[in-house]
N, C-alpha and C positions, 0 to 999 in steps of 0.2 A: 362351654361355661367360660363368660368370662372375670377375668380375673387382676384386678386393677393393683399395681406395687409403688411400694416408696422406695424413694433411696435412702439408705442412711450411709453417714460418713462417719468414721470410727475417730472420738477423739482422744485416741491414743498414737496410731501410727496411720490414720487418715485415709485405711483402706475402705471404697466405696462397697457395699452390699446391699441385698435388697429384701423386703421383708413386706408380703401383701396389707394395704390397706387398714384389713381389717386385727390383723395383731400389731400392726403400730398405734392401730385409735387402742388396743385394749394395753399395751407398752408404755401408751402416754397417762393411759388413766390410773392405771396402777401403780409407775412408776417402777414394774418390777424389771431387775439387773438381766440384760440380754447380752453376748457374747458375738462379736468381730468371727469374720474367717480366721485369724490369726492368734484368738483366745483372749483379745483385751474385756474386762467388765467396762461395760455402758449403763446406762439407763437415765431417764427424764427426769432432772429433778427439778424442773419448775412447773408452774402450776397450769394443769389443764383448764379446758374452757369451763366445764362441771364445776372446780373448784373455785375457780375466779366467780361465777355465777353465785356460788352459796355463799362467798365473802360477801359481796355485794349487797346480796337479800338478808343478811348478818347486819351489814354497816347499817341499810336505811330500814332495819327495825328497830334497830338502835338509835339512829336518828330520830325516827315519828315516837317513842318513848321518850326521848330527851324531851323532842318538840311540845309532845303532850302536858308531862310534867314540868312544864316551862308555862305552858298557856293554864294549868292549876294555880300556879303559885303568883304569876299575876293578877287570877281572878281575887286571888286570898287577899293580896296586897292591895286590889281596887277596894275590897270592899272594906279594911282595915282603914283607908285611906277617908274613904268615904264616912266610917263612923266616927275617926277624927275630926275629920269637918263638922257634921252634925249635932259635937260636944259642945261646939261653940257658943 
C-alpha cells in the first residue's frame, strides 16, 4: 500500500512532522486543532479550496441578482421615459 505524507511545520517552535495526505486534506477542511510532537495546538485557519469555491458561487449569485434587477428597473425607466415623450 502506498501511502503518500505532508509535511507540517509547527508554528510554535517550528518542529517538522508528518501527517498522510489524506488527514491533512480532512485538517484543512475542518480546520480541526491538531497537536506538534512537542504538544503545541495548530490548525488551518484559512480558507480551504471547498470554501473559496462557495464564496464565489455566493459572490456571482449575487451578482446576476444585482445585474437582473438592474436590467428590470431600466426596463421600468425605458418605458416611464417613453410615456413621457408620448404626453407631448
Amino acid at each position: 500500500m502506498d501511502v503518500e505524507i505532508h509535511e507540517i511545520t509547527c508554528c510554535n517552535c517550528g518542529v517538522s512532522f508528518w501527517v498522510t495526505n489524506k488527514h491533512d486534506d480532512e485538517l484543512r477542511r475542518c480546520h480541526n486543532t491538531f497537536y506538534c510532537p512537542n504538544g503545541h495546538a495548530n490548525y488551518y485557519k484559512g480558507e480551504n479550496d471547498r470554501e473559496k469555491l462557495i464564496k464565489v458561487e455566493r459572490n456571482l449569485a449575487g451578482e446576476k441578482a444585482y445585474s437582473n434587477s438592474l436590467a428590470r428597473s431600466n426596463a421600468a425607466l425605458r418605458g416611464v421615459i417613453t410615456k413621457m415623450k408620448n404626453k407631448r
